[in-house]
N, C-alpha and C positions, 0 to 999 in steps of 0.2 A: 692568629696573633700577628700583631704588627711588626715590620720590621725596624732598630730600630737603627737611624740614618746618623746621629750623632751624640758622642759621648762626652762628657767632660771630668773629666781627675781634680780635684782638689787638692793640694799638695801644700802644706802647711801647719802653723803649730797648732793643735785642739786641745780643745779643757782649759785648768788653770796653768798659768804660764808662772814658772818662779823667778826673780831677778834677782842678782845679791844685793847687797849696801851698799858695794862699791860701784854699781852700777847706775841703781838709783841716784845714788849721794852728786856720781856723777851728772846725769840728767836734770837735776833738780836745782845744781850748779849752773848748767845754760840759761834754767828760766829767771833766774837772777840777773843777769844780762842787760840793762836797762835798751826798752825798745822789745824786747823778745816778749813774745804772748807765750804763756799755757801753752793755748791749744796748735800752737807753730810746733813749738817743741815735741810734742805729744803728736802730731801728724808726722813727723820725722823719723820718730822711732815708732811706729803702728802701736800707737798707746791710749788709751781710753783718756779725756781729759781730766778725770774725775782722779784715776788710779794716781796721774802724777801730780794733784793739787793734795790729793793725801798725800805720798810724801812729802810735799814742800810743808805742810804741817807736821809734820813729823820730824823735817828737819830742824823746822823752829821752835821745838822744842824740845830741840838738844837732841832727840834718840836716833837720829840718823847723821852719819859724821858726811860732810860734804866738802870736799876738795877747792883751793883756791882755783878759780876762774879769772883771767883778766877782764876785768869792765864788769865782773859780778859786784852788786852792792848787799850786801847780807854783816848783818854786825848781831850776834847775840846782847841780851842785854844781861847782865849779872845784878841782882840786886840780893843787898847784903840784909840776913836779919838783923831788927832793931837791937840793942843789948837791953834797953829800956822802956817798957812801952808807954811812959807817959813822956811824953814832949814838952818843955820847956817852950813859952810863947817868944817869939822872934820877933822883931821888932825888926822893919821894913828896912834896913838899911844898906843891907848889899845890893847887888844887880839882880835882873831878873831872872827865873830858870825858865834856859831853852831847852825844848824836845823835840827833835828833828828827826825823823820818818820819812825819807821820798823828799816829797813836795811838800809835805804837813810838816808847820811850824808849831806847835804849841807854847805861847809864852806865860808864866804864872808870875806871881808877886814871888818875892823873896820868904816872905811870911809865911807860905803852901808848908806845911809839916812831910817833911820829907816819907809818911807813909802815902799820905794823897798822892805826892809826884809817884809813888810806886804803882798804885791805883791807874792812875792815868798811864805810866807806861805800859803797864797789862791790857788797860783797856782801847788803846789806839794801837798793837799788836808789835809794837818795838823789841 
């Protein structure tokens, strides 16, 4: 049998690792940060980048509460049900509707039935 000459201990967390809300809510707060990557944040706290792009989904929709960050940009959007679902035709005569996202501008006619503008804020992830 050979002898042997060196050993090494591995001293750290094994298995699944649990976090609270408050902790996530917190971290999820950093990557909101404009300039701050994922995986910066996620190499900071020895974090999978995957683990904390699901909570940033999670907090955009609503189920995870995340704390004010200075220079964090995150706005939920609320949108209200219709009371009516048929829409009366509008005629072009206001200004146009903005949706601002980031960098993303979207601008529509005035005429856009206010369920499409809901459409489109779901679908550009506002």
């Amino acid at each position: 049998m050979e002898d042997i000459s060196r050993l090494e201990v591995f001293v750290g967390p094994t298995g699944k690792r649990r976090w609270s809300d408050e902790f996530k809510g917190r971290i999820v707060a950093e990557t909101l940060v404009p300039g701050v990557s994922v995986n910066e944040v996620a190499r900071r706290y020895d974090l999978r980048a995957n683990h904390l792009s699901s909570w940033r989904r999670l907090a955009k929709d609503g189920k995870l509460p995340v704390p004010e960050v200075a220079g964090a940009e995150f706005a939920p959007v609320v949108i209200e049900p219709l009371t009516d679902r048929s829409e009366p035709a509008v005629e072009a005569t206001g200004s146009p509707v903005e949706i601002a996202v980031g960098d993303v501008v979207v601008r529509l006619d005035a005429t856009v039935p206010a369920k499409r503008i809901a459409e489109i804020v779901r679908a550009i992830g506002a």
